[in-house]
C-alpha positions, 0 to 999 in steps of 0.5 A: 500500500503506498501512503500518500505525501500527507500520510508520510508527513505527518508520520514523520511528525509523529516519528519525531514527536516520539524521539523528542519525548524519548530524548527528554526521557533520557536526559531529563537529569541534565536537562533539568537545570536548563528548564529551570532557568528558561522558567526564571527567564520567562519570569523575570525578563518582563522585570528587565524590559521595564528596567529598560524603559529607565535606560538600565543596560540589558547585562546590568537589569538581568543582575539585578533581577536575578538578585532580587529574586535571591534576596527575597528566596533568602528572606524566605528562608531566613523566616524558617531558621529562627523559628525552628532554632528557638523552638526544637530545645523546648520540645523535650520538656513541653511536649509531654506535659501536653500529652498528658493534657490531650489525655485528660481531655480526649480519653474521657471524650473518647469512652463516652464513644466506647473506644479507648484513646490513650497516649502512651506519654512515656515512651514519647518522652523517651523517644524525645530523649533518645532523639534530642540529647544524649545520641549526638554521635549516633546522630552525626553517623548515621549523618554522615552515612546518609550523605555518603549514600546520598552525595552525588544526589546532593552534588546534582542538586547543589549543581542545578542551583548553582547552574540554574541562575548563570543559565538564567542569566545569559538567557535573560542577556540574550532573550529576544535574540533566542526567541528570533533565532527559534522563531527562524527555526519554523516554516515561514508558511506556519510562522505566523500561526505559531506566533498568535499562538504563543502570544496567546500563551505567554498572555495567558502564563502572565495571568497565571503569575498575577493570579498567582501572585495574588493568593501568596499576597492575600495568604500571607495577610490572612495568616499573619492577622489570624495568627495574631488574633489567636495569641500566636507571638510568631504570627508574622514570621510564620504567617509570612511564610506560609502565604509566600511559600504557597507557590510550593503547593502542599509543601508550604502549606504543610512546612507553615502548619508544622511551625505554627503548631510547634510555636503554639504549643510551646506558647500555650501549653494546652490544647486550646491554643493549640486548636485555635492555630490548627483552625486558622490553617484550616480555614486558610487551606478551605479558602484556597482549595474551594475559592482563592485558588479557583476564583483568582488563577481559574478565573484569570487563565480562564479555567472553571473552577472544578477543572482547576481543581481536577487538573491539580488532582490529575497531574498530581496522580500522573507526575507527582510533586511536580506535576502539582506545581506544573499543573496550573500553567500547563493547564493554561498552555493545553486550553490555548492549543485546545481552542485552536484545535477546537476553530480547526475543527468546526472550520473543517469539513468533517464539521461542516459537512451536510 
């Protein structure tokens, strides 16, 4: 059977569709610090033509944004540190006393159910002791043991932090001179069509990075006026970093609800205040799941709302932690593509056809 030229064509496509998908495959590892910085590219260039607009030179606003960016990573951060170093030698002595407190008041509760709900409070205190004091050596090898095995893990990702920026970096020099160069790399007969279609996308992932934007800014005030309410002493830096580091989903919401809890209950010292700060977090992660996240990303890169929620749910199933963070700007890539196919396909005949 012979195939006509527009079956081989688009055999060829399909052919070299598989052996791009099967080269990222193999070289994801190298490629990784490479996407990263196209991504920090991306982000930061609209940051250095504004900059531009003030006669700053392109070397000396790349430098300058890349900076900023490090400076405000750092910040965030440095809100971690100090609270985690105030509050980890306080653990062996409060943490019992508000075990035995949690038993007074849920065993009783719990009976009234027919169930038996006791924390066994000694062995707690023992596996404190055992984990905070006395085991430095133990702790030090096992240490050291894990970095041996782990070393050119930790080396691979020093290196892609270290990689990422300089990458960063010259793309930022030379953006528009890398974006003409692959613009030239397409069939003068589809260029146009390629070009209203990746300025629909790079609209639509500027929504996204305003949407997104916007729910850090109005978290982080929710958590730091919440916390404060309740009592908390460290409402402001934790509060900060909940909502700054809820572009991490899941982690920094997870990270943010741990320190707040171990503040309260060294604060505190009783269940109340303890249930207070969880409330608070709850409440924060119901308004972002059911409405910040749906109405101020959905709505702007134009998704519904359950379907935010459905691509947060799929990509999370099929990629992991990474397909979570990616799946909101992908998802707003994939709506664009799918339009255009979607006036391909009513203009065609299949469609139109009596």
């Amino acid at each position: 059977m012979q195939l006509s030229p527009k079956a081989v064509t688009s055999l060829m496509w399909l052919g070299l569709a598989v052996a791009c998908v099967w080269l990222l495959s193999v070289l994801a590892p190298v490629l990784t610090p490479f996407i990263l910085a196209g991504v920090l590219a991306y982000a930061l260039h609209p940051a250095v033509v504004a900059m531009a607009k003030y006669r700053v030179p392109t070397w000396l606003g790349a430098g300058v944004a890349l900076v900023v960016l490090f400076v405000v990573a750092s910040a965030l951060l440095l809100l971690v540190v100090p609270v985690v170093t105030k509050q980890i030698p306080l653990l062996r002595e409060q943490i019992p006393s508000l075990l035995e407190q949690f038993n007074g008041w849920a065993t009783p509760l719990a009976a009234r159910f027919g169930l038996s709900l006791t924390i066994d409070v000694d062995m707690v205190r023992q596996a404190l002791r055992t984990l905070l004091a006395g085991h430095e050596s133990d702790m030090l090898q096992t240490l050291a043991a894990s970095l041996r095995v782990g070393g050119n893990a930790l080396l691979a990702v020093l290196g892609n932090v270290v990689l990422a920026p300089i990458v960063a970096y010259y793309l930022l020099i030379d953006y528009e001179r890398v974006l003409r160069t692959s613009m030239q790399a397409v069939p003068p007969r589809w260029r146009d069509r390629v070009e209203r279609f990746f300025t629909d996308v790079d609209h639509m992932l500027g929504q996204y990075l305003h949407g997104q934007f916007l729910v850090m800014l109005v978290l982080a005030v929710f958590y730091v006026v919440a916390l404060a309410s309740v009592g908390l002493k460290l409402a402001l830096p934790i509060g900060l970093f909940t909502g700054l580091a809820v572009f991490v989903p899941y982690l920094g919401f997870g990270l943010g609800l741990v320190m707040a809890l171990l503040a309260g209950a060294l604060q505190f010292q009783d269940t109340t205040g303890v249930l207070w700060v969880a409330g608070v977090y709850a409440v924060g992660q119901v308004a972002e799941s059911m409405w910040l996240t749906p109405r101020l990303l959905g709505e702007r890169i134009g998704l519904h709302p359950i379907t935010v929620i459905f691509a947060l749910m799929a990509f999370g199933h099929l990629f992991g932690f990474l397909g979570v963070l990616i799946a909101l700007p992908v998802s707003a890539v994939l709506l664009v593509a799918f339009g255009r196919l979607r006036n391909m396909y009513v203009a065609s005949d299949l469609y139109q056809a009596p």
